[in-house]
C-alpha positions in Angstrom: 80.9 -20.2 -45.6 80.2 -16.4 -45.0 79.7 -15.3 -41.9 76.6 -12.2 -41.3 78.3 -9.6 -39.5 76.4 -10.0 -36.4 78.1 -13.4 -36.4 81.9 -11.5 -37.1 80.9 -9.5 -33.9 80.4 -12.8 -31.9 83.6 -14.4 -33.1 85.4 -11.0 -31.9 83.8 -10.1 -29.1 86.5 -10.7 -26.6 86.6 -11.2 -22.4 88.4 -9.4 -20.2 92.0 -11.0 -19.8 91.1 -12.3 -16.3 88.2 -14.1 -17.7 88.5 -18.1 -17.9 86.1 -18.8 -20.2 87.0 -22.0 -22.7 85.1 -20.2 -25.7 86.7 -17.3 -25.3 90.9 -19.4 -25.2 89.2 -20.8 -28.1 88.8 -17.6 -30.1 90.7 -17.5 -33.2 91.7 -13.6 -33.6 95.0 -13.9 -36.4 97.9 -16.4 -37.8 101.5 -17.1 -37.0 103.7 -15.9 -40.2 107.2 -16.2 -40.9 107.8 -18.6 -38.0 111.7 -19.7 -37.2 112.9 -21.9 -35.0 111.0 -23.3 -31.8 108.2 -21.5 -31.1 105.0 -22.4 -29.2 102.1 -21.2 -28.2 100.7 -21.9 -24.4 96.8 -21.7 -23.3 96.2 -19.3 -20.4 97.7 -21.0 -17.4 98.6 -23.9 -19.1 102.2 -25.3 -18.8 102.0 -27.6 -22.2 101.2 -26.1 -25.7 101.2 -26.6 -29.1 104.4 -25.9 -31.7 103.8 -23.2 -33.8 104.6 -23.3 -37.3 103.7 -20.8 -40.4 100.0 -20.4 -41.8 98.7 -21.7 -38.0 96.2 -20.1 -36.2 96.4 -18.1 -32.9 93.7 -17.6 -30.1 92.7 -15.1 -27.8 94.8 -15.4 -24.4 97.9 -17.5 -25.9 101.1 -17.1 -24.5 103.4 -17.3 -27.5 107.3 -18.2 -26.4 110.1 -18.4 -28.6 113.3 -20.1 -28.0 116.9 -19.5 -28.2 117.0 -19.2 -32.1 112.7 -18.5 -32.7 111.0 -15.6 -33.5 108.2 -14.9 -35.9 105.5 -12.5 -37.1 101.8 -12.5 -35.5 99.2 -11.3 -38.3 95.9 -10.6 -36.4 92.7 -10.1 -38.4 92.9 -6.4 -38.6 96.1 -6.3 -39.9 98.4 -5.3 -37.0 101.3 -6.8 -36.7 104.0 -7.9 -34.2 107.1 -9.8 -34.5 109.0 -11.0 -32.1 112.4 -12.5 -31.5 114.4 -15.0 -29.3 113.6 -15.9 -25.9 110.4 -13.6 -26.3 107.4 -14.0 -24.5 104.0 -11.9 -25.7 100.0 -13.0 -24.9 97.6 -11.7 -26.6 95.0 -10.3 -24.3 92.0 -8.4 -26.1 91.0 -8.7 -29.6 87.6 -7.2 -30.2 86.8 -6.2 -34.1 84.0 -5.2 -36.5 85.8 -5.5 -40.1 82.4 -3.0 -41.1 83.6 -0.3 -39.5 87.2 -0.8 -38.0 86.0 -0.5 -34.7 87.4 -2.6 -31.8 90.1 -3.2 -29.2 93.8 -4.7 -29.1 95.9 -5.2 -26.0 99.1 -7.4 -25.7 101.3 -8.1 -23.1 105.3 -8.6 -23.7 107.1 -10.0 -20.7 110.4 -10.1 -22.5 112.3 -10.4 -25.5 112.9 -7.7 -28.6 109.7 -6.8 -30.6 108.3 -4.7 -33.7 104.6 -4.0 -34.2 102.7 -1.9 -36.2 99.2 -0.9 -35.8 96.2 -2.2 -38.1 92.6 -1.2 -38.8 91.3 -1.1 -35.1 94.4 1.4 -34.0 94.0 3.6 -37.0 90.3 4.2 -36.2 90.5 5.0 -32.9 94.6 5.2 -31.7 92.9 4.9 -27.6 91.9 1.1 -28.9 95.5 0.0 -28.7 97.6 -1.2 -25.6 101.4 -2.8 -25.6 102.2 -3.5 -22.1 105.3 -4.3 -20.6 106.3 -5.3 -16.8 107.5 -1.7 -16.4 105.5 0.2 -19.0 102.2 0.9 -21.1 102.4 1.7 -24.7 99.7 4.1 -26.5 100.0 3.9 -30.1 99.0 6.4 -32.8 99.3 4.6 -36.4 102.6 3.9 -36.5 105.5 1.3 -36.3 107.6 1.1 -32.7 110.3 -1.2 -31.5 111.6 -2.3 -28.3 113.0 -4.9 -26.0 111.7 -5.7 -22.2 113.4 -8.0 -19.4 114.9 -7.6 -16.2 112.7 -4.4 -14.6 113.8 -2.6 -17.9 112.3 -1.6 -21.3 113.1 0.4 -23.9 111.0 1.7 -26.9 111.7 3.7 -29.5 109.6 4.9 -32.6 110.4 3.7 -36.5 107.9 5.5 -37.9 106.2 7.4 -40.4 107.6 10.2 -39.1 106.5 13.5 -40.8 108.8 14.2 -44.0 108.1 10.0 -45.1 107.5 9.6 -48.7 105.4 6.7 -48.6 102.2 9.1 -47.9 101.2 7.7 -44.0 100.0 9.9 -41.2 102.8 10.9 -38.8 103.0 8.4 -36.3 103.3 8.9 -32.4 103.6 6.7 -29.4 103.1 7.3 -25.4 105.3 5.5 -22.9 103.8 5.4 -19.4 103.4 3.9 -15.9 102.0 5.5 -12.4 105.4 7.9 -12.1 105.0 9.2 -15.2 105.0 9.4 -19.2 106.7 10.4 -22.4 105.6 11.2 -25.9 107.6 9.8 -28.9 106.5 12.0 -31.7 110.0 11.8 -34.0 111.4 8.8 -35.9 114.1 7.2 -34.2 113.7 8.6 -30.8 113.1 6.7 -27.5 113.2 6.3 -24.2 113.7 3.6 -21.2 112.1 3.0 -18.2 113.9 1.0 -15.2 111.7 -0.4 -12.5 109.5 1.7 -11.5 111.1 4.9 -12.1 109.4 7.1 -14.7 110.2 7.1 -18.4 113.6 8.8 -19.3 113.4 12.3 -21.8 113.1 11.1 -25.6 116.5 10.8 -26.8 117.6 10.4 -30.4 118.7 6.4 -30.9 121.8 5.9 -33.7 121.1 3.2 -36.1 123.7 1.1 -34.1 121.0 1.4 -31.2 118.2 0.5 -33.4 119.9 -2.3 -34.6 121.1 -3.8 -31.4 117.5 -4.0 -30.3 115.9 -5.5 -34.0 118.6 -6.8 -35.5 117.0 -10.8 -34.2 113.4 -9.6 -35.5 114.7 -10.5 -39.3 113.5 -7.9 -41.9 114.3 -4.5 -42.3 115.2 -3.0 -38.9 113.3 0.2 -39.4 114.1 4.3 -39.8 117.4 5.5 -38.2 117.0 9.0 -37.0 115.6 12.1 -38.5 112.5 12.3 -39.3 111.7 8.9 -39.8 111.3 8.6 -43.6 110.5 5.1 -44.9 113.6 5.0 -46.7 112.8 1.0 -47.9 108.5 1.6 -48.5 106.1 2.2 -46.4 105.5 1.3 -42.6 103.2 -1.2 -43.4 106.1 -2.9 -46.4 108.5 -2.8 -43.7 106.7 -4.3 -41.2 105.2 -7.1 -43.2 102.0 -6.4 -42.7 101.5 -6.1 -47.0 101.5 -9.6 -46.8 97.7 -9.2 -45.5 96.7 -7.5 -48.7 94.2 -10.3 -49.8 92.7 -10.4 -46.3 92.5 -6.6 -45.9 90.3 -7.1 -49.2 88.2 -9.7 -47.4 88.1 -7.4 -44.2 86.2 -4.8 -46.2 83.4 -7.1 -46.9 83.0 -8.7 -43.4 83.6 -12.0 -44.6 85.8 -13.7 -41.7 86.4 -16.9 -43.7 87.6 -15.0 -46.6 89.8 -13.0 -44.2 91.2 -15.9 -42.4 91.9 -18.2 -45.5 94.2 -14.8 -47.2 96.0 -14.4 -44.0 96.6 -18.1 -44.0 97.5 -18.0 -47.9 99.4 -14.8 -47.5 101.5 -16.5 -44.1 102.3 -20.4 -45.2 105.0 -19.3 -47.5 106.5 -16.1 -45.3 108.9 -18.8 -44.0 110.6 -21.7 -45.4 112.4 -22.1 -41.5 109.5 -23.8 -39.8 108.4 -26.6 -37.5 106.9 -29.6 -38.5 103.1 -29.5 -37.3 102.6 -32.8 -37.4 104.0 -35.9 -36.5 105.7 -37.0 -33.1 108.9 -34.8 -32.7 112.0 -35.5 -30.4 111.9 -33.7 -27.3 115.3 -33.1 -25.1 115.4 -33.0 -21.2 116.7 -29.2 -21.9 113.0 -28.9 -23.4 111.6 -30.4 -20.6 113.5 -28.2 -18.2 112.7 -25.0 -19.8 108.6 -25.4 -19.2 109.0 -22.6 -16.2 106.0 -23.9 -14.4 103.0 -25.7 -14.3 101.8 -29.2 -12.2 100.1 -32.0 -14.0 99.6 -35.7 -15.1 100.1 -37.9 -17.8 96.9 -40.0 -18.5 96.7 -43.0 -20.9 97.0 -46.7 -21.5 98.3 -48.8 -23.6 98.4 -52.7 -24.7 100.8 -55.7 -23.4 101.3 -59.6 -23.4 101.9 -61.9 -20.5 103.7 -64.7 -21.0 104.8 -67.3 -18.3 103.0 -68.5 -15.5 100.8 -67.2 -13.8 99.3 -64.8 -16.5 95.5 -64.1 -16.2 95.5 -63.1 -19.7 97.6 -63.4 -22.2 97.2 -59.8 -23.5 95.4 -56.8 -22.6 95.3 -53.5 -21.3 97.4 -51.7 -18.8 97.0 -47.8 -17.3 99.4 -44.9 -17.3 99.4 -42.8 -14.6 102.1 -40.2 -14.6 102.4 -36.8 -12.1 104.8 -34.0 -13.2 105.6 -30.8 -11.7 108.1 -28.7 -14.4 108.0 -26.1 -11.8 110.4 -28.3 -9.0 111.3 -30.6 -11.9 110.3 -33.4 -10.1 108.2 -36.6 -10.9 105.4 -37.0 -8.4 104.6 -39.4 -6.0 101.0 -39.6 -6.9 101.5 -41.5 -10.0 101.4 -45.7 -11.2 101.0 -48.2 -13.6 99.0 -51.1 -13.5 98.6 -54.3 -15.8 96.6 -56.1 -12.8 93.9 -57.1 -15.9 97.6 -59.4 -16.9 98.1 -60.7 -13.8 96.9 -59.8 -10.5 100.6 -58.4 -9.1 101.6 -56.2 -11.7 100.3 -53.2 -10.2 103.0 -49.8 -8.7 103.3 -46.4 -7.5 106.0 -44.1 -8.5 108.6 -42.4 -5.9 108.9 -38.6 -6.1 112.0 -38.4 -8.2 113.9 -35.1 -9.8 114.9 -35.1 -13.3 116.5 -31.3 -12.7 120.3 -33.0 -13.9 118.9 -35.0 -16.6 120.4 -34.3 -19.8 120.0 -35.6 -23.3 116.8 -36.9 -25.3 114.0 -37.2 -22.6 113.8 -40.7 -22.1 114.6 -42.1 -18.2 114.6 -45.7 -17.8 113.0 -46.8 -14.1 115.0 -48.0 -11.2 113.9 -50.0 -8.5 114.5 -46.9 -6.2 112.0 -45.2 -8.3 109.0 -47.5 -8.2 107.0 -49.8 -5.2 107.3 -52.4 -6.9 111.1 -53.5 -8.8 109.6 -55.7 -10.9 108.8 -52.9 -12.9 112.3 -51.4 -13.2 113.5 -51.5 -16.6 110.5 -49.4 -18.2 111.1 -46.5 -19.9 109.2 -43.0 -19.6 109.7 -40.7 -23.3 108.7 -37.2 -23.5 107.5 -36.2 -26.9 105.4 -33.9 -28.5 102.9 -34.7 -31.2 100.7 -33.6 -33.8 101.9 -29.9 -33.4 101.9 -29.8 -29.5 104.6 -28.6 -28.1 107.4 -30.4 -26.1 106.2 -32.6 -23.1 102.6 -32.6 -24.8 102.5 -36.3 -24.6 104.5 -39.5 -23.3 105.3 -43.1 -24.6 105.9 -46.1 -21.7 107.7 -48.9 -22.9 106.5 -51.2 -19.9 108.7 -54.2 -18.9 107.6 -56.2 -15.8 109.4 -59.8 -14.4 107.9 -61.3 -11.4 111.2 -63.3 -11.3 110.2 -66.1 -13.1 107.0 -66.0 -13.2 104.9 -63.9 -15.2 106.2 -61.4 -17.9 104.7 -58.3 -19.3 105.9 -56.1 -22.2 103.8 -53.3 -23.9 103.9 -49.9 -25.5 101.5 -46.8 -24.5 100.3 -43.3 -24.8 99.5 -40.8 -22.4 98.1 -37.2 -23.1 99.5 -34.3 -20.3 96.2 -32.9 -18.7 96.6 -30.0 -15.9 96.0 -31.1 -12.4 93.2 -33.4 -13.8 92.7 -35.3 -10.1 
């Protein structure tokens, strides 16, 4: 359905990044594209996401991570574009845009990792409406495609391009690197600078291809101008950055139609990548996916279905609850968590110990010890990590419940619980 443009200035009007509004985590502002490897995308604050694969959708506020071997391309709905590669981490903090006019606001925020952008419709209009920050530096862009890595009190950043002799017909492009000791201007193709801590920006320096390379050669696609004057020896900015593969939604941006807009970018995106994650289904998770969630303190909430058999039994089948605390941050199992089949028979009830799984290794799957529970009669149930339906890893977790009142009754079932943040 098309949207009126008083209802595209709704959808992107966007709060301030230290809002906690659920509409506005809910705001759709762009699409992943040419996703590889694991890659998932985190609400604010929120230790447990969703996998990411090609042609889905992105929100306001996401933290999108990459893995070891992931990167991919973010396409927001006026056209700029950043990709980012392994062991990257970039949120998307601000998306406000009119497609009338062009007018609006992007800001981003890249903790770490290697990264390309190039700016879109908003930035072009009005090069003030665009923000990159890093944990050392801010980025002012003017039309134009930078590149750069950030991590350990350090970035670097160095400009692609169009510089001023490109033949693809583009504005010169510029960029300002800044923070409260100083600032630098990067006017020329392939020059840069780093900043360290919180020392001021270094003098622009002139990078060699080999330095260019070094910092995009993980961002797949081509790796950008190499010194001089920052030709677009392969196209133009735009080509190289992949943000041509908007063309049918820049189309749909002229009109103000949002749907028409977000259905090209998804058309445009689902074939970028033929290296992508399943978005459906229940996926293996490992204990080294389990241990990489840096943070975060929740619970597992669910139930699922069992028989009794032997004596004693109150019913013969039923209903038992999952109860499961987690904190990824210590790696621990909480002590606040239990199971209970009581609606079976009136003892099968138990609390869990607070156990670490910091040294666990393999697929996420721990079988319970006595040690672990009040009650041993439940040792032998298993606890499985999972994801499913496109969450990401941890999202949800399968108990295969086995409980022996030694000899007397005997419960088995299978069930389902969903990871909610601190939802007690």
């Amino acid at each position: 359905m098309t949207r009126s443009i008083a209802a595209v200035l709704l959808l992107a009007l966007a709060a301030p990044a230290d809002a906690a509004s659920p509409a506005a985590a809910a705001q759709r502002i762009g699409v992943a594209a040419a996703v590889a490897g694991a890659v998932k995308a985190l609400p604010r604050e929120k230790p447990v996401g969703r996998v990411l694969g090609s042609g889905q959708p992105l929100f306001l506020h996401e933290k999108i991570v990459t893995g070891p071997g992931g990167r991919l391309q973010i396409l927001l709905l006026d056209e700029t574009t950043f990709t980012i590669g392994p062991n990257a981490e970039i949120v998307l903090d601000e998306f406000v845009y009119d497609p009338a006019g062009g007018k609006g606001a992007v800001a981003a925020t890249i903790s770490k990792g290697a990264f390309r952008f190039i700016t879109g419709k908003v930035a072009r209009r009005d090069p003030a409406s665009m923000k990159v920050k890093t944990g050392v530096a801010t980025i002012g862009i003017r039309g134009t495609m930078v590149a750069g890595s950030t991590g350990g009190g350090e970035t670097t950043v160095v400009l692609l391009g169009p510089g001023p002799a490109n033949n693809a017909g583009e504005k010169t492009g510029a960029c300002s690197v800044g923070n409260d000791a100083g600032s630098v201007e990067l006017s020329q193709g392939g020059f840069g600078t780093t900043v360290a801590g919180s020392g001021a920006p270094s003098a622009p320096v002139e990078f060699t291809q080999e330095q260019i390379d070094a910092i995009t050669g993980d961002l797949g696609g081509p790796a950008g101008s190499g010194g001089g004057d920052g030709s677009a020896q392969e196209g133009s900015a735009s080509e190289a950055s992949g943000e041509s593969t908007a063309a049918g939604g820049a189309q749909a941006a002229e009109t103000g139609d949002v749907g028409a807009l977000v259905s090209a970018l998804d058309q445009q995106s689902s074939v970028a990548s033929q290296d992508v994650i399943s978005s459906g289904g229940s996926a293996a998770t490992s204990w080294a996916d389990i241990l990489a969630i840096p943070s975060g303190q929740g619970h597992y909430l669910g139930t699922g279905s069992a028989t009794c058999t032997g004596g004693g039994c109150d019913a013969s089948s039923g209903s038992f609850n999952i109860h499961v605390g987690v904190d990824f941050g210590n790696k621990t199992l909480l002590n606040d968590g239990f199971l209970n089949a009581t609606s079976l028979y009136s003892g099968a009830s138990t609390n869990f110990n607070s156990m670490s799984f910091a040294s666990f290794t393999g697929d996420a799957v721990y079988t319970l010890q006595s040690s672990d529970l009040s009650n041993s009669n439940f040792s032998g149930t298993s606890l499985k990590f999972s994801s499913a339906d496109g969450t990401a890893a941890g999202s949800s977790l399968t108990v295969d419940l086995q409980f022996d009142a030694s000899g007397s009754a005997a419960i088995t079932g299978t069930g389902t619980a969903q990871y909610e943040d601190n939802p007690l």
